[in-house]
C-alpha positions in Angstrom: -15.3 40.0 -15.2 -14.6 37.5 -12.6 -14.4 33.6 -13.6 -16.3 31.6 -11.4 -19.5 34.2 -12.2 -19.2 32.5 -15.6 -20.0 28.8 -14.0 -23.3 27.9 -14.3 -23.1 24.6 -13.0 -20.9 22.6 -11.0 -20.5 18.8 -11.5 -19.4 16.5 -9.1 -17.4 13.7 -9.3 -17.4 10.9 -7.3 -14.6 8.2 -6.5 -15.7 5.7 -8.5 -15.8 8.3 -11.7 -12.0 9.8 -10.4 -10.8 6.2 -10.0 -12.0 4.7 -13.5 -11.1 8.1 -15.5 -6.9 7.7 -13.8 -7.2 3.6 -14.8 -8.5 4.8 -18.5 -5.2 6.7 -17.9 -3.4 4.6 -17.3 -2.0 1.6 -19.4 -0.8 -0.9 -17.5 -2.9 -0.5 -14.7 -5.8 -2.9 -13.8 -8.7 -2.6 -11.1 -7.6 -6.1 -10.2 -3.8 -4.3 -9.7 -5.6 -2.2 -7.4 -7.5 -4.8 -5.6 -4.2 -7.2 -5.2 -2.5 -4.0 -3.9 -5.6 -3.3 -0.7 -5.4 -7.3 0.0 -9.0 -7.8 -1.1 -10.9 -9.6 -4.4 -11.6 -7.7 -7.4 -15.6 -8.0 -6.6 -15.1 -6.7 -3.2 -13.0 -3.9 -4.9 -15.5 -3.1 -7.4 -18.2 -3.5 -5.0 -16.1 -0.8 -2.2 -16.0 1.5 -5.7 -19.5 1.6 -6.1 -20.3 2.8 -2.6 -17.0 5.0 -2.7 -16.3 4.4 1.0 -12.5 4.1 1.0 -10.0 5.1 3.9 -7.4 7.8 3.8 -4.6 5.1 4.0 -6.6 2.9 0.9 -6.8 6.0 -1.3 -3.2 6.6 -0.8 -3.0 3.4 -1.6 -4.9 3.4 -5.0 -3.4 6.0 -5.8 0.4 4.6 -5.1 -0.6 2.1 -7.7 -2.0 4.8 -10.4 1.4 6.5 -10.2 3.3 4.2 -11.0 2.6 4.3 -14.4 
């Protein structure tokens, strides 16, 4: 029996859901931390998370910062 006949569903997961479940992660790791690292405010952080528009270079950035826990 092959495996992915046994999926019924799959669920997507956006950015935002991928960035907060690696910050619930990690410890000592803030979304300010993050924010401080791209140069911008924690509201325009949270507000670029919400519309999950990020660059190649900020997600490699982000996640820079998630590692280093």
């Amino acid at each position: 029996m092959k495996l992915y006949s046994q999926v019924k569903e799959v669920i997507k997961i956006t950015i935002q859901q991928k960035i907060d479940m690696a910050l619930a992660y990690s410890v000592n790791v803030t979304k300010k931390d993050i924010a401080d690292k791209l140069g911008v405010t924690p509201s325009a952080f949270g507000q670029r998370l919400k519309t999950g528009k990020f660059t190649q270079s900020e997600l490699e950035t982000i996640a820079s910062v998630l590692e280093r826990v």
